[in-house]
C-alpha positions in Angstrom: -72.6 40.0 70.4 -74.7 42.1 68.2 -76.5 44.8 70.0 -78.7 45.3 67.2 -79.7 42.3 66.7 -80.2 41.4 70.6 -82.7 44.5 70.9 -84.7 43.5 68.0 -84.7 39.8 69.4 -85.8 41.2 72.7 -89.2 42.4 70.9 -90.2 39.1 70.3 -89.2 37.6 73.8 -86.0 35.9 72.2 -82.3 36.1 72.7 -79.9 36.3 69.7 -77.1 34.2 69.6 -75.3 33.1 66.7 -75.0 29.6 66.7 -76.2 27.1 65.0 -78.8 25.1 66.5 -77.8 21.7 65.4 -74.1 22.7 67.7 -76.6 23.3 70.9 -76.0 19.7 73.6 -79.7 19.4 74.9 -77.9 17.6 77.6 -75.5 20.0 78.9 -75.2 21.5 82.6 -75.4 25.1 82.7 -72.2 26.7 83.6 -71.5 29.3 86.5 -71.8 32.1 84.1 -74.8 31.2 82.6 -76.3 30.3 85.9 -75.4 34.2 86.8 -76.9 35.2 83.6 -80.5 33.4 84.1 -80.8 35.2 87.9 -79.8 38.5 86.5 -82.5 37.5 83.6 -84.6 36.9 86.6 -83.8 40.5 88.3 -85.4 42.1 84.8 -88.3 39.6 84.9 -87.4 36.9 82.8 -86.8 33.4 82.1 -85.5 30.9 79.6 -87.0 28.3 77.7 -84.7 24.7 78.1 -83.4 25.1 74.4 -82.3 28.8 75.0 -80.6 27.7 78.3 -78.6 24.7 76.5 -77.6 27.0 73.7 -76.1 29.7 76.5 -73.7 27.1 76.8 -72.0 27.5 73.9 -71.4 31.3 73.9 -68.8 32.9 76.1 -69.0 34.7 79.2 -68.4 38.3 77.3 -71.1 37.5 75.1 -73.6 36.8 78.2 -71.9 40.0 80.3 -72.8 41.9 76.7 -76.6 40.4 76.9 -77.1 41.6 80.2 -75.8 45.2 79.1 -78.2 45.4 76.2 -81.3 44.3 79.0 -80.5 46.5 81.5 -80.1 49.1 78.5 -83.7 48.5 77.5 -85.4 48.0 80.8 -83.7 51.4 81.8 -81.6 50.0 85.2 -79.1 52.7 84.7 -81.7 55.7 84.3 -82.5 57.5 87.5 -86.1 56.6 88.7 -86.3 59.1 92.1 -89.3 60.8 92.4 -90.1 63.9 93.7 -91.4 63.2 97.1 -90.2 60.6 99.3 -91.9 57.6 100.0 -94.6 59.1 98.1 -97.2 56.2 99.3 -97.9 58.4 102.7 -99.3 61.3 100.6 -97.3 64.7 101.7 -100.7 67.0 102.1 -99.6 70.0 100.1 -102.1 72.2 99.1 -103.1 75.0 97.1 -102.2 77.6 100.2 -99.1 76.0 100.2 -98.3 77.2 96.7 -100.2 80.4 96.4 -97.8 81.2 100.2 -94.9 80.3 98.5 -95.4 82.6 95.7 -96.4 85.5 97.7 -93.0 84.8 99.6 -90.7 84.8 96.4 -92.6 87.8 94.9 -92.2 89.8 97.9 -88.5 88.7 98.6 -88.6 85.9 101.0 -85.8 86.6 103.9 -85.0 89.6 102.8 -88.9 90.8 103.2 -88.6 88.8 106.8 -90.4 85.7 106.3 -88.8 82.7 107.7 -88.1 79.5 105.8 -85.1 78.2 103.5 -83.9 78.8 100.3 -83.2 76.3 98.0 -80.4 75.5 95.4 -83.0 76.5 92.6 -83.6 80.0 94.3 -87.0 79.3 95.6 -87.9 80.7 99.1 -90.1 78.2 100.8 -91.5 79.6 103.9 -92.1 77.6 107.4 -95.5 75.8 107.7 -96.0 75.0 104.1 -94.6 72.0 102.2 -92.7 69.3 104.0 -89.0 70.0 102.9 -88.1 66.9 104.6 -90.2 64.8 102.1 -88.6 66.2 99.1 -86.1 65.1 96.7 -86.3 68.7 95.0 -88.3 71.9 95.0 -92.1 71.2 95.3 -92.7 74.5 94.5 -91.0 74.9 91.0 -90.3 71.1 90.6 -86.6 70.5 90.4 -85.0 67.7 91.4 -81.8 67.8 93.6 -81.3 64.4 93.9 -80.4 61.3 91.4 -80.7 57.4 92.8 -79.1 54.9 91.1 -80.9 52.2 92.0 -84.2 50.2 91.1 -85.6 47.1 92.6 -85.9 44.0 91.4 -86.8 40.4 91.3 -90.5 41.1 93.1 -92.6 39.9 89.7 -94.7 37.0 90.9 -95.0 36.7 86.9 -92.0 35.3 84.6 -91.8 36.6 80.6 -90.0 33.3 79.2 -87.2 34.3 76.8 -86.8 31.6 73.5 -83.7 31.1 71.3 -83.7 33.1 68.0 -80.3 32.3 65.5 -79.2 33.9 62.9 -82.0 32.0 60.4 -84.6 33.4 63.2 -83.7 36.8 62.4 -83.6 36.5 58.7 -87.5 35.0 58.8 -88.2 38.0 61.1 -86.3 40.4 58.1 -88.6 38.8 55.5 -91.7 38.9 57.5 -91.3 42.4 58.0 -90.6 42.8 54.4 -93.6 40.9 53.1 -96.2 42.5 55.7 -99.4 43.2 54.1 -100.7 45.2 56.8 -98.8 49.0 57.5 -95.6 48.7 60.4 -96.4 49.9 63.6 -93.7 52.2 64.6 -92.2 48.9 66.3 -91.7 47.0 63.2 -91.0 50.1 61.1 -88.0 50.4 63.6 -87.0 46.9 64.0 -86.8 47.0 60.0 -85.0 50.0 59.6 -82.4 48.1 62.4 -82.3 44.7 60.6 -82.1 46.8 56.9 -78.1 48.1 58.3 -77.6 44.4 59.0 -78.7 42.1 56.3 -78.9 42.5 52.8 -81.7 42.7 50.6 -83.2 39.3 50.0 -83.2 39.2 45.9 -86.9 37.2 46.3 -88.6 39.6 48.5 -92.2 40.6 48.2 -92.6 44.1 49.2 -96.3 44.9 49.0 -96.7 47.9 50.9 -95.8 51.2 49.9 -94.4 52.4 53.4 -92.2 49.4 54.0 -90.5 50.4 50.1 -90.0 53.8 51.3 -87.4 52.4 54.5 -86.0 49.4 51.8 -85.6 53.0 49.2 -83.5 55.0 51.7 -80.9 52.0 52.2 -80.6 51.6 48.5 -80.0 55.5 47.9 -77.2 55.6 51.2 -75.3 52.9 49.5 -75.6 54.4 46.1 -78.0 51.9 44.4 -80.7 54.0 43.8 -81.3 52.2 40.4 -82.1 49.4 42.1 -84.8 51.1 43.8 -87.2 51.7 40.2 -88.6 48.5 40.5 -90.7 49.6 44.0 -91.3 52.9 42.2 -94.5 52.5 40.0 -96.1 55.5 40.0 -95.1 59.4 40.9 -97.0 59.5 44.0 -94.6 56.8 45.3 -91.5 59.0 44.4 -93.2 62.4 46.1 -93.6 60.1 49.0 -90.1 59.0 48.9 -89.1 62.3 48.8 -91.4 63.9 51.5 -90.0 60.3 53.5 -86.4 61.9 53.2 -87.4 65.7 54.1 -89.4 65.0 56.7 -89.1 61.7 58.3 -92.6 60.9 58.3 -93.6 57.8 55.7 -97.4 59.1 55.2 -97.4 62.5 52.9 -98.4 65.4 55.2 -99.3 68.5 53.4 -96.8 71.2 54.3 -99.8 73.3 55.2 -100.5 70.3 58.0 -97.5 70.5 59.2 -96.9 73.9 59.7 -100.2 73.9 61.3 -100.1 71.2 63.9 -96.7 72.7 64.8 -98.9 75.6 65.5 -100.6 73.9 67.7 -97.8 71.3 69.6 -96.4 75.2 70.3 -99.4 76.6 72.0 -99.3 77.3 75.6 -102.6 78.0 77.8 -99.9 80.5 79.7 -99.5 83.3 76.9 -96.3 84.3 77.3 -94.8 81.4 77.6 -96.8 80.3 74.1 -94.6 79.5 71.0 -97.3 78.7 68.4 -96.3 81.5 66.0 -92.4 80.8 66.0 -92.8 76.8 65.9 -95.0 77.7 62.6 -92.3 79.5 61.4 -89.8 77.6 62.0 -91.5 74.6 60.0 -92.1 76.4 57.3 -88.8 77.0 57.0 -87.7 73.7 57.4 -89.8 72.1 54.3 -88.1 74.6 51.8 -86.8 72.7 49.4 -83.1 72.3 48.6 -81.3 69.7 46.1 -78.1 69.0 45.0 -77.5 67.9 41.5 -77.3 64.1 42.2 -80.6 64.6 44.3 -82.2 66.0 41.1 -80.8 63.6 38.6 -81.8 60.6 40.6 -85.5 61.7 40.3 -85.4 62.7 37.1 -84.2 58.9 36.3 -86.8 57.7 38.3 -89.6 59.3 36.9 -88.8 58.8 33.4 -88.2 54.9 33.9 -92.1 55.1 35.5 -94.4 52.6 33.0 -97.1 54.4 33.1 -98.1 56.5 30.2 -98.2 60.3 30.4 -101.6 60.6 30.9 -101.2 58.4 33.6 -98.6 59.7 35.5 -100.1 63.2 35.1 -103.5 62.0 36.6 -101.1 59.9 39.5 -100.0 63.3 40.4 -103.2 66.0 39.8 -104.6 64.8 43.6 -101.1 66.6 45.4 -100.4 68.9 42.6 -99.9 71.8 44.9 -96.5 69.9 46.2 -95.7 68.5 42.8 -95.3 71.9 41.0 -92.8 73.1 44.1 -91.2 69.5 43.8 -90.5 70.0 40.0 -89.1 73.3 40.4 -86.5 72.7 43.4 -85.7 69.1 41.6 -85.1 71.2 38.2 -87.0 68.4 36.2 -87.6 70.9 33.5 -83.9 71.3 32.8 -83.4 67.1 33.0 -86.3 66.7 30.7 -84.4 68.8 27.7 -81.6 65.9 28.0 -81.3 63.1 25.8 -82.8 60.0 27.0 -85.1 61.6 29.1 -88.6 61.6 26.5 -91.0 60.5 29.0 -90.6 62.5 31.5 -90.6 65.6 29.2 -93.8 64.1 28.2 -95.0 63.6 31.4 -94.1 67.0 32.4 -96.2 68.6 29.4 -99.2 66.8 30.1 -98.8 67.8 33.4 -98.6 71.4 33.0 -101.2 71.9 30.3 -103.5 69.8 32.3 -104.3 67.8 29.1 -106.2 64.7 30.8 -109.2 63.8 32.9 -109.1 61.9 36.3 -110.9 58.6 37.6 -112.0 60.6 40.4 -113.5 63.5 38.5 -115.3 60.8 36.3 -116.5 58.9 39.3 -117.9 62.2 40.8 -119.5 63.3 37.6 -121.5 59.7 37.5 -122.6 59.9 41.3 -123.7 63.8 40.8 -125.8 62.6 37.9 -127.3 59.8 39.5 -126.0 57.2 37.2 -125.5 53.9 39.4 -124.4 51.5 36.1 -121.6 54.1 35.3 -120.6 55.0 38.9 -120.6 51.1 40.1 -118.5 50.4 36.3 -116.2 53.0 37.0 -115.8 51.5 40.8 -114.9 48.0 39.5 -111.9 49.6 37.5 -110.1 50.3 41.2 -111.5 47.6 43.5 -109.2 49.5 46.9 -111.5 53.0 46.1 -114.5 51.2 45.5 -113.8 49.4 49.0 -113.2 52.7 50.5 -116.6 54.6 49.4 -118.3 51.0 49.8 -120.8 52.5 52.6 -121.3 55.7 51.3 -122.1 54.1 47.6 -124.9 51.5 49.5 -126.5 54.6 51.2 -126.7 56.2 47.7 -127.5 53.5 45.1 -128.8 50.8 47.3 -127.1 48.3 48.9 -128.2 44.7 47.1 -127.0 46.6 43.5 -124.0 47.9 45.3 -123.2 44.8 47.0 -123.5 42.5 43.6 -121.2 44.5 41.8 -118.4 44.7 45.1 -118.7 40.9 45.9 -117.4 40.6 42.0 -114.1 42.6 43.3 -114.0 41.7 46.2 -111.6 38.6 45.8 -109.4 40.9 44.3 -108.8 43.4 47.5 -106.2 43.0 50.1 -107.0 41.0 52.8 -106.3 44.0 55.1 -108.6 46.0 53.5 -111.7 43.1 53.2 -111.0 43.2 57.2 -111.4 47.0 57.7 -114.6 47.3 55.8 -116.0 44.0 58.1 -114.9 46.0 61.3 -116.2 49.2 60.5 -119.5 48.0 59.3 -121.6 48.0 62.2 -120.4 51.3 63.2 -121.1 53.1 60.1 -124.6 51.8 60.1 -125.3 52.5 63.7 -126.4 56.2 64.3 -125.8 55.9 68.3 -122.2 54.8 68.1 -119.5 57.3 67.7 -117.2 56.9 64.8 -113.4 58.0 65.4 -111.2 59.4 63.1 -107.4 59.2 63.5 -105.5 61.0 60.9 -101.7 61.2 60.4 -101.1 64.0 62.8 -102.2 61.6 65.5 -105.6 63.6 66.8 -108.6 61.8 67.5 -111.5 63.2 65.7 -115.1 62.4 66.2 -117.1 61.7 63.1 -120.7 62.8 62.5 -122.9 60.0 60.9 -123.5 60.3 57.2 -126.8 62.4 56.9 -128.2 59.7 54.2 -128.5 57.0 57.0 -131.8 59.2 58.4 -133.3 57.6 54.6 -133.3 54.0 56.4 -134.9 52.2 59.0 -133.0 50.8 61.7 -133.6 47.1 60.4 -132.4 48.0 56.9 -129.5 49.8 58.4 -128.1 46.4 60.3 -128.9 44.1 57.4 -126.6 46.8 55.1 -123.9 45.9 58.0 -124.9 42.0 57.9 -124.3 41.7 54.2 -121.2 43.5 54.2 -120.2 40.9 56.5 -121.2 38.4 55.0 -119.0 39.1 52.2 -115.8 39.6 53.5 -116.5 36.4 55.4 -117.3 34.5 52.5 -114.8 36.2 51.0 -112.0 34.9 53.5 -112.7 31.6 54.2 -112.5 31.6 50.6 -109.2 32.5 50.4 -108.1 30.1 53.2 -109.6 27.4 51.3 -107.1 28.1 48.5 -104.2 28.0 50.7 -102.7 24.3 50.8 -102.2 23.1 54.4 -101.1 19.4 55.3 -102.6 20.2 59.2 -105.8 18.6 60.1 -106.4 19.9 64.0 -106.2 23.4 65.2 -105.9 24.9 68.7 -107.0 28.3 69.7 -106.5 29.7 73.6 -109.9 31.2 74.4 -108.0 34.6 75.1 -107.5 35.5 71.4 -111.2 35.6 71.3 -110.8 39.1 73.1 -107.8 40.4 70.9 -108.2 42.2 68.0 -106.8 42.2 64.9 -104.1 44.8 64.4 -105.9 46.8 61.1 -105.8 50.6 60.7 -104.8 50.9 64.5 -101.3 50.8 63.4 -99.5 52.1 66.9 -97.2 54.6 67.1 -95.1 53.8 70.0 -92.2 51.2 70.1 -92.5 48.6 72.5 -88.8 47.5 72.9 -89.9 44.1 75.3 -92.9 43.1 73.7 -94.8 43.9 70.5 -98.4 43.4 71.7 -101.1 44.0 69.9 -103.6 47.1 70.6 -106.9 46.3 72.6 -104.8 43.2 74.2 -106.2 43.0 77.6 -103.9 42.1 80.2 -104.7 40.6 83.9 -104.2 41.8 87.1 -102.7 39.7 89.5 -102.0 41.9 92.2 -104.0 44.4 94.5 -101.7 47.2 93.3 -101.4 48.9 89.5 -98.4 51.1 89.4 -97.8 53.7 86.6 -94.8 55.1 85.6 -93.0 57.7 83.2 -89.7 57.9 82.8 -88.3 60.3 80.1 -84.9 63.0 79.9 -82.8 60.1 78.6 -79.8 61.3 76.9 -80.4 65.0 77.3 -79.1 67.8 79.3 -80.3 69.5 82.5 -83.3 71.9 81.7 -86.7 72.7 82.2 -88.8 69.6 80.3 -92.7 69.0 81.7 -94.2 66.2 81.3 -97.3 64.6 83.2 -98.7 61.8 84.6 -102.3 61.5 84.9 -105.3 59.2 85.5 -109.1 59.8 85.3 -111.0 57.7 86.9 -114.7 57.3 86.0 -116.9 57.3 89.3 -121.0 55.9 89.8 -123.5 59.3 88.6 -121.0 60.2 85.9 -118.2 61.7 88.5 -114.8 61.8 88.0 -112.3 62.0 89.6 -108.5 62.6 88.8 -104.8 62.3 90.2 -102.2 64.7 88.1 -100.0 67.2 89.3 -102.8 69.7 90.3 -104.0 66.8 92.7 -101.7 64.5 94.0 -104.3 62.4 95.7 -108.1 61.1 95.1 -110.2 58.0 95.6 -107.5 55.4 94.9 -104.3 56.8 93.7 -101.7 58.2 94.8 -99.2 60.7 92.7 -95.4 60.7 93.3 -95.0 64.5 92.8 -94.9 66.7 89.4 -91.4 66.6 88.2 -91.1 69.9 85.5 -87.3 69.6 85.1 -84.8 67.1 84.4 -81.1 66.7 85.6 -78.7 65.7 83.2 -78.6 62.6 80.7 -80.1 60.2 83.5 -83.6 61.3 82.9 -86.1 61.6 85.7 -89.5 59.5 86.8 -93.2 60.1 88.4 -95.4 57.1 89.2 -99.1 56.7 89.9 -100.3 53.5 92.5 -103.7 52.7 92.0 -105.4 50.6 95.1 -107.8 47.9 93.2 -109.2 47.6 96.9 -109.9 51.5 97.2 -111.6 51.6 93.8 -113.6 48.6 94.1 -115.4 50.2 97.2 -115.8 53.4 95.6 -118.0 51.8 92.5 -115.5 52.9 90.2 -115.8 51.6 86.7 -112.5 52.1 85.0 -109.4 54.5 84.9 -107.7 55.9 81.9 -104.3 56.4 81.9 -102.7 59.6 80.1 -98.9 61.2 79.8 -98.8 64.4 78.7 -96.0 67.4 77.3 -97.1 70.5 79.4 -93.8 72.2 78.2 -94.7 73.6 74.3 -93.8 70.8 71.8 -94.8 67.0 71.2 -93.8 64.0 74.0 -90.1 64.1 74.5 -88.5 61.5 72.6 -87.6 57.7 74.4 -90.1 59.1 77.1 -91.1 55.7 78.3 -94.3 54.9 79.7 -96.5 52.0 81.5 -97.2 50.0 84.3 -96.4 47.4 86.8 -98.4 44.5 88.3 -97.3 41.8 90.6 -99.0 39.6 93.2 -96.1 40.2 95.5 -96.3 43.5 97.4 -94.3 46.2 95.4 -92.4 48.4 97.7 -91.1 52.2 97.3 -88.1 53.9 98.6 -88.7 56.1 101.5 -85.2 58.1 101.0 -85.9 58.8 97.5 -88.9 57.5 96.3 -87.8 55.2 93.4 -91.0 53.2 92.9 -89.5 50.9 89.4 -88.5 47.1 89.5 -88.3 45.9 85.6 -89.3 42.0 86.7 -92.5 43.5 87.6 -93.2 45.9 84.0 -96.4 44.3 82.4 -96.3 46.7 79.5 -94.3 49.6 78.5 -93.8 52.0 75.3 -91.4 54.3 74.3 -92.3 57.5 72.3 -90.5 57.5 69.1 -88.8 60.3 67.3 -91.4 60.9 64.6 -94.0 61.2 67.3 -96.5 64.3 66.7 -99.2 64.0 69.4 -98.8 66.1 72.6 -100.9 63.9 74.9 -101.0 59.9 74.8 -103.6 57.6 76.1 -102.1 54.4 77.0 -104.3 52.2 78.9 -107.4 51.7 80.5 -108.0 49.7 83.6 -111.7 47.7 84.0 -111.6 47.6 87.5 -114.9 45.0 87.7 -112.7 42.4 85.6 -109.5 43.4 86.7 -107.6 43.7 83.3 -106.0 46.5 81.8 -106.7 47.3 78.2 -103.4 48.3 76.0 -104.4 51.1 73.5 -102.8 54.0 72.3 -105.2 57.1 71.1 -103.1 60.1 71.1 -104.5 64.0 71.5 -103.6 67.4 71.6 -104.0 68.7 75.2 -101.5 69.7 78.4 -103.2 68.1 80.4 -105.4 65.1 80.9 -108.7 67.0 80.7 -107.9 67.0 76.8 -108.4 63.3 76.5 -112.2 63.4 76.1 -114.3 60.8 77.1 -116.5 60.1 74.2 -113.6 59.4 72.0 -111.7 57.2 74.8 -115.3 55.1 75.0 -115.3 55.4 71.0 -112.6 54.1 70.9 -113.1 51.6 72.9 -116.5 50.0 71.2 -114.5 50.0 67.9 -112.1 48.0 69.0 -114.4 45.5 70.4 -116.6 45.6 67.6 -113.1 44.4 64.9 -112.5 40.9 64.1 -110.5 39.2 67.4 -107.8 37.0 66.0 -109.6 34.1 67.3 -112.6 34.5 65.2 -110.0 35.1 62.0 -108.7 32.0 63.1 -112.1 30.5 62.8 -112.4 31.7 59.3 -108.9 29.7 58.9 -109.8 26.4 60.7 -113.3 26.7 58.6 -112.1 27.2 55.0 -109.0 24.8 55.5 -111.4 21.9 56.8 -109.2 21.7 60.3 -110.9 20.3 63.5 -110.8 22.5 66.6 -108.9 20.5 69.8 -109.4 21.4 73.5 -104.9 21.6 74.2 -102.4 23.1 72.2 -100.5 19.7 73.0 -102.6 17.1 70.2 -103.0 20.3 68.1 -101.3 20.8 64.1 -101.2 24.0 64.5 -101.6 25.9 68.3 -102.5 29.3 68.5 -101.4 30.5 72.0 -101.9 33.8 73.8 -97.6 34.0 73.4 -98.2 33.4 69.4 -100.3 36.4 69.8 -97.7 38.7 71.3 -95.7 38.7 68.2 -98.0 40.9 65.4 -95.9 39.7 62.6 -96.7 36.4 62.8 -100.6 37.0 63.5 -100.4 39.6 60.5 -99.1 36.2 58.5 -102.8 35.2 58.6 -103.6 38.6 56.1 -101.4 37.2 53.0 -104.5 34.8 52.2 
């Protein structure tokens, strides 16, 4: 059994197993030990599909004991999920005496002054008449856990996840799916890839298209040596700095080392001074991004740069926009020794244009048109790069008028990725709007809000929405042209009403890795039950120590009240808190839950509830911190000896924080209590506690991603241009395009590479 290749499997609701399928006896009887195997699937929330449960057949009872290993690795069965306060459902009724006693007590001495009470194992003094003791797992004064359960329940999900059969053949069309995606990897699919890269080689026909997915297909070649191979995804020198700021810093986007060293800054700060590390964290980054080489290092760039086919001119303008970071780059790589070698003319040429700055930009010619008003020569100069002129597309309208603006894009507009076409259409109504709020997200993972552009006050309102109607238009046209070029031999389509409500996954790329499901964000899941339960798990792997981190909800209330359940208040209208956990015992990890009562908020008018995680401790979210929820019909019960709350059959979502994660507080959900479904989205922020997540940008957020194109209107586009008839069941359907077809974002991303 491959453990790699199970967990990335498990992603797309599949089991590896390699066999062949033309070995698999549709006819068998399941054996004893795959009959044990489907109920401990069961236990975790999962079934099997017929074919999957004919091909278990064929694999020993190792390889199914090793299956159930890698499962209960992923759901986290063998992590300790005790909470702070037992049987946390009857609330405890601390208060704010209770703590502001206790500290009085422990400043003063506690027995020793004569107060009476007990002392715990962490050295707190809790007097008599405050907290509980009885109903706590640890201190509730300081936080510490005393107690570890290893235990969860299972098998209460009233709801199934059916598992399919994925071979070895499977996984490869996965590999090049991956490889081909013309849309930017989520951190899921970024990881998946980097785990599939270790265990396949690289397909000699592959189409890499995107500039990030080269960067993870670059680092294999360079740890086995091949870095020659690599020139061939190399075209330009920005795609070598990013390479190399990929390898220093981990992160595929280039952040400027003065971003860096500020938003470590602020990961640092603390609202408690003392305790606030902003200045050293600063420090410490900036001495990380010094830059060191070794002579292969340098040698390897210098080959790369003078195999690049552009001229020097070129080059020299590729690099003027991070110039800053390119002179540091050439001096730690030593390029201006390597360019004195034999061989190596280009890049001595490249390197002297460079330095004497002896060329002119696009982008300083494009500026130079707009500031003199020339629209021929700015709209010309546009045409040259079709992906700029797509990104100032709005701006340009506002400026020059949008039906001389439009003709010259819609003659480019073929020529744009598809992913790109799609952004432009799901931003257009936005941009033209002045009431809606406009969200920016940059790579540091803050939410910004955007003021309107100030040239908007020149137009109507009704000119303003036509300028958004034609821009639809185009990209419409635009794609249903591009379907219609596509040779298809299917005649009848079906699409499940849901996709209707799911948008497509374009410049929301999440950040999280969702290690049982890859679901796309603003999928809206239902709620069967009378019950939501939150959870966070995190300390996974690490030793005892002090390690905050917070579970919160806000929950919006009639007359613009809210109210909120965190650790300063472990009970309001609705929900219920498990305790606030601030430090973890060793390697097992440690858990706090939230129950929301669907009941409760219905009577109180409430009109949704955000859910947030948090890092109070200085730093990011701890890495593998995983977060979510659960949902059944069936009543969900919790532990009154130690409050574990978690059963894995009854998860309907969870994420896990990855490594390269930079945001200090994550938004990860959003409950519409009135239509009972949850809302998966991800909009990170820099806060330690939930207050940080501001409203306007959560409701911003929201309206833009019900404003994009759902996949069931690009699906529209598809049926449309390809001359397909829509059919009621996926059954009498060509091609069916299910809620489950959905789930998997590589193949609804398949629908870009028109």
């Amino acid at each position: 059994m491959n453990k790699i290749l199970t967990k990335v499997a498990l992603r797309y609701r599949a089991v590896f197993l390699d066999i062949s399928r033309e070995n698999i006896n549709m006819e068998s009887e399941a054996t004893m030990p795959v009959m044990a195997f489907v109920a401990r699937l069961k236990e975790n929330g999962f079934c099997v599909s017929e074919e999957l449960l004919h091909a278990l057949n064929t694999v020993s009872a190792d390889t199914l004991a090793e299956i159930t290993e890698c499962v209960n690795d992923v759901m986290g069965i063998n992590l300790n999920w005790a909470s702070l306060v037992k049987g946390w459902n009857i609330p405890t009724e601390e208060s704010y005496a209770d703590h502001f006693v206790t500290l009085i007590a422990n400043i003063f001495g506690g027995e020793k002054a004569g107060f009476n009470g007990t002392t715990l194992k962490c050295g707190h003094f809790i007097p008599d008449g405050t907290f509980p003791l009885e109903r706590y797992n640890g201190c509730p004064f300081c936080g510490t856990p005393f107690k570890t359960a290893d235990f969860v329940y299972k098998g209460q999900g009233s709801k199934l996840k059916e598992l399919r059969l994925f071979t070895d053949a499977d996984m490869k069309d996965v590999f090049a799916s991956l490889l081909s995606s013309v849309t930017p990897l989520d951190a899921t699919q970024k990881d998946s890839l980097e785990m599939l890269l270790t265990q396949y080689e690289l397909p000699a026909e592959a189409n890499i298209t995107m500039k990030e997915t080269a960067m993870l297909v670059i680092k294999t070649l360079v740890n086995k040596d091949r870095s020659k191979e690599a020139i061939y995804l190399l075209k330009t020198p920005t795609d070598i700095l990013r390479y190399l700021w990929y390898e220093k810093t981990g992160y595929i986007q280039i952040i400027e080392p003065k971003t860096l060293v500020a938003h470590a800054k602020k990961m640092y700060y603390h609202m408690f001074g003392p305790l606030d590390k902003g200045a050293d964290a600063a420090k410490n980054m900036k001495d990380k991004l010094m830059l060191k080489y070794d002579r292969k290092s340098c040698l390897r760039v210098a080959q790369w740069i003078n195999a690049l086919p552009l001229s020097a001119k070129q080059a020299a303008e590729n690099m003027n926009p991070k110039r800053g970071m390119w002179v540091r780059m050439i001096r730690a790589l030593r390029l201006g020794e390597y360019s004195r070698k034999n061989g190596m003319e280009h890049l001595a040429e490249i390197l002297d244009v460079f330095y004497k700055q002896d060329y002119s930009t696009w982008q300083g010619r494009v500026d130079k048109a707009r500031s003199e008003n020339n629209a021929d020569k700015t709209l010309a100069l546009l045409k040259e790069r079709p992906g700029l002129f797509a990104r100032c597309l709005f701006a340009t309208m506002l400026r020059f008028g949008s039906d001389k603006v439009l003709a010259a894009f819609d003659e480019i507009a073929d020529k744009l990725p598809t992913r790109l076409l799609l952004s432009l259409g799901n931003a257009a109504e936005n941009y033209f709007d002045t009431k809606e709020k406009r969200l920016a997200r940059p790579i540091t993972g803050v939410t910004h809000l955007i003021l309107s552009n100030k040239l908007l006050a020149l137009y109507d309102e009704c000119t303003r929405y036509q300028m958004a109607k034609d821009v639809i238009g185009i990209y419409r046209d635009s794609m249903i042209r591009r379907f219609a070029a596509q040779k298809t031999e299917s005649k009848t389509a079906y699409i499940d009403p849901t996709l209707y409500n799911i948008p497509v996954s374009v410049g929301e790329r999440a950040t999280t890795i969702q290690d049982t499901s890859c679901a796309l964000m603003g999928t809206r899941f239902p709620v069967e039950g009378d019950a939501i339960r939150l959870f966070l798990q995190w300390g996974k792997g690490l030793h005892a120590q002090h390690l905050d981190m917070d579970l919160s909800c806000r929950i919006a209330l009639p007359d613009n009240n809210i109210a909120e359940c965190a650790y300063y208040k472990l009970t309001c209208v609705g929900a219920k808190h498990s305790g606030d956990i601030r430090s973890i015992p060793e390697m097992v990890g440690t858990a706090e839950y939230i129950e929301l009562s669907l009941p409760e908020l219905d009577a109180a008018n409430a009109k949704y509830v955000t859910f947030t995680c948090n890092a109070y401790s200085c730093g990011s979210l701890s890495p593998n911190l995983v977060v979510g929820w659960m949902d059944s019909a069936n009543p969900m019960k919790i532990s009154e000896k130690t409050g574990v709350a978690y059963d894995p059959s009854c998860v309907q979502h969870m994420v896990r924080i990855s490594e390269g994660n930079l945001s200090k507080g994550l938004v990860f959900g959003i409950l519409d209590v009135a239509k009972r479904e949850i809302i998966w989205l991800e909009m990170p922020f820099t806060s330690q506690t939930t207050r940080g997540a501001d409203t306007t940008s959560i409701e911003a957020l929201l309206h833009k991603l019900e404003a994009k194109l759902s996949v069931g209107e690009l699906l529209d586009m598809k049926v449309k241009g390809q001359n397909m008839e829509l059919v009621h069941t996926a059954d009498e359907a060509d091609e069916a395009y299910t809620y489950e077809w959905a789930l998997n974002p590589a193949d609804v991303t398949k629908l870009l590479n028109a």
